[in-house]
C-alpha positions as CSV (number, residue, x, y, z in Angstrom):
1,X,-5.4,20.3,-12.9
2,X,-9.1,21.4,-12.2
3,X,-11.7,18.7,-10.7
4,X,-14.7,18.2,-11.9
5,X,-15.0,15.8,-14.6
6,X,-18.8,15.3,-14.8
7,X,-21.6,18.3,-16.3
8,X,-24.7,19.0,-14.8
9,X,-26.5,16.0,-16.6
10,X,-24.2,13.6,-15.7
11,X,-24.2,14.0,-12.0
12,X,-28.0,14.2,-12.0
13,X,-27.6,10.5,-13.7
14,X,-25.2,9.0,-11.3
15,X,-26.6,11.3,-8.4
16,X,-30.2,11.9,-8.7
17,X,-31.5,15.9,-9.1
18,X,-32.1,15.8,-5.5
19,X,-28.2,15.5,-4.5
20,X,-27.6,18.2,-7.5
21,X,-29.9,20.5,-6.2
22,X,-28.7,20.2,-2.4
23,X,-24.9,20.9,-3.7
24,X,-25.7,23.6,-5.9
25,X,-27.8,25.5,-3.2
26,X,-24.3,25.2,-0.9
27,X,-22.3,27.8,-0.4
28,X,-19.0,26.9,-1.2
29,X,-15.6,27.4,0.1
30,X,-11.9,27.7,-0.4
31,X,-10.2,24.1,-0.9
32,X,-6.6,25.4,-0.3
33,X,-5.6,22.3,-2.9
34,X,-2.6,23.8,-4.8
35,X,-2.7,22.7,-8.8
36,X,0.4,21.6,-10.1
37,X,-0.2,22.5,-14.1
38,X,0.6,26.0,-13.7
39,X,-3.3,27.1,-13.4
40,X,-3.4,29.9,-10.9
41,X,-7.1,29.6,-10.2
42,X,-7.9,29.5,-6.7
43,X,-10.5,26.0,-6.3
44,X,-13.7,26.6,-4.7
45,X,-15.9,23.2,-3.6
46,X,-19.3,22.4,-1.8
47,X,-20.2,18.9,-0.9
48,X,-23.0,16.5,-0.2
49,X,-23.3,13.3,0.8
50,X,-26.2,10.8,-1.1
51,X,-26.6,7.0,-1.7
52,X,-26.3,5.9,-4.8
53,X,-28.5,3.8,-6.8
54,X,-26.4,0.4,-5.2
55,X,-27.1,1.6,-1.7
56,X,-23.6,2.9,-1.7
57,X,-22.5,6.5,0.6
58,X,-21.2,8.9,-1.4
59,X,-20.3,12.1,-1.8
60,X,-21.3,14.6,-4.8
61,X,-18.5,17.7,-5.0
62,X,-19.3,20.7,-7.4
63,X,-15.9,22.6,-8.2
64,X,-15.7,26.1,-8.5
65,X,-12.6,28.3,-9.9
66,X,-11.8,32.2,-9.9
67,X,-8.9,33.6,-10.9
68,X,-6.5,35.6,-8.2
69,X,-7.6,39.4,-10.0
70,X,-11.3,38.5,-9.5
71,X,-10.6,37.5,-5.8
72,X,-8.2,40.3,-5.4
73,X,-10.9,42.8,-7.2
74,X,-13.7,41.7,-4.9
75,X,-11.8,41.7,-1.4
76,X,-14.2,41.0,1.3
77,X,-17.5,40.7,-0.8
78,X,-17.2,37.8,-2.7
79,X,-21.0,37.5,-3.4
80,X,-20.0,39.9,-6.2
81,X,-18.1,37.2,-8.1
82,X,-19.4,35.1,-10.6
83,X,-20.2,31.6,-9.2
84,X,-20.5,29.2,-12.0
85,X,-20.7,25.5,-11.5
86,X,-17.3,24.2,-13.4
87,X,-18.0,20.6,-13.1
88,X,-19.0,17.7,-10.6
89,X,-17.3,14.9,-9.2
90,X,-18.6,11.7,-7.0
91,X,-16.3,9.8,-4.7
């Protein structure tokens, strides 16, 4: 099952743009999580930490997914790949 269950609009609510914009300027990196509803996507992830609104640490995650041909197709340049934001998650 893919993480990532807030867009773009809803972490900047529960995050602030500042913690968006940090995780989004991350490179990100392999997770190694294995999904267990048949998805073969490999799961990508960069993280931040904030403070919520509360006064709270937490930690904004944006999720990333390619499939095994893309990976497999790009080999050691993976700059080539198309990195688009899947979704967002705070713990």
């Amino acid at each position: 099952m893919r993480k990532g269950n807030l867009n773009r609009e809803e972490a900047i609510k529960q995050a602030g743009l500042e913690a968006v914009e940090k995780v989004e300027a991350l490179d990100c990196d392999f997770t190694n999580r294995l999904q267990t509803d048949g998805d073969d996507s490999v799961e990508f992830a960069a993280s931040v930490k904030f403070v919520d609104a509360e006064g709270i640490d937490r930690v904004l995650t944006a999720y990333y997914y390619q499939t095994p041909e893309d990976l497999e197709r790009a080999g050691d340049n993976l700059g080539c790949l198309n990195w688009e934001i899947e979704g967002y998650e705070i713990d």
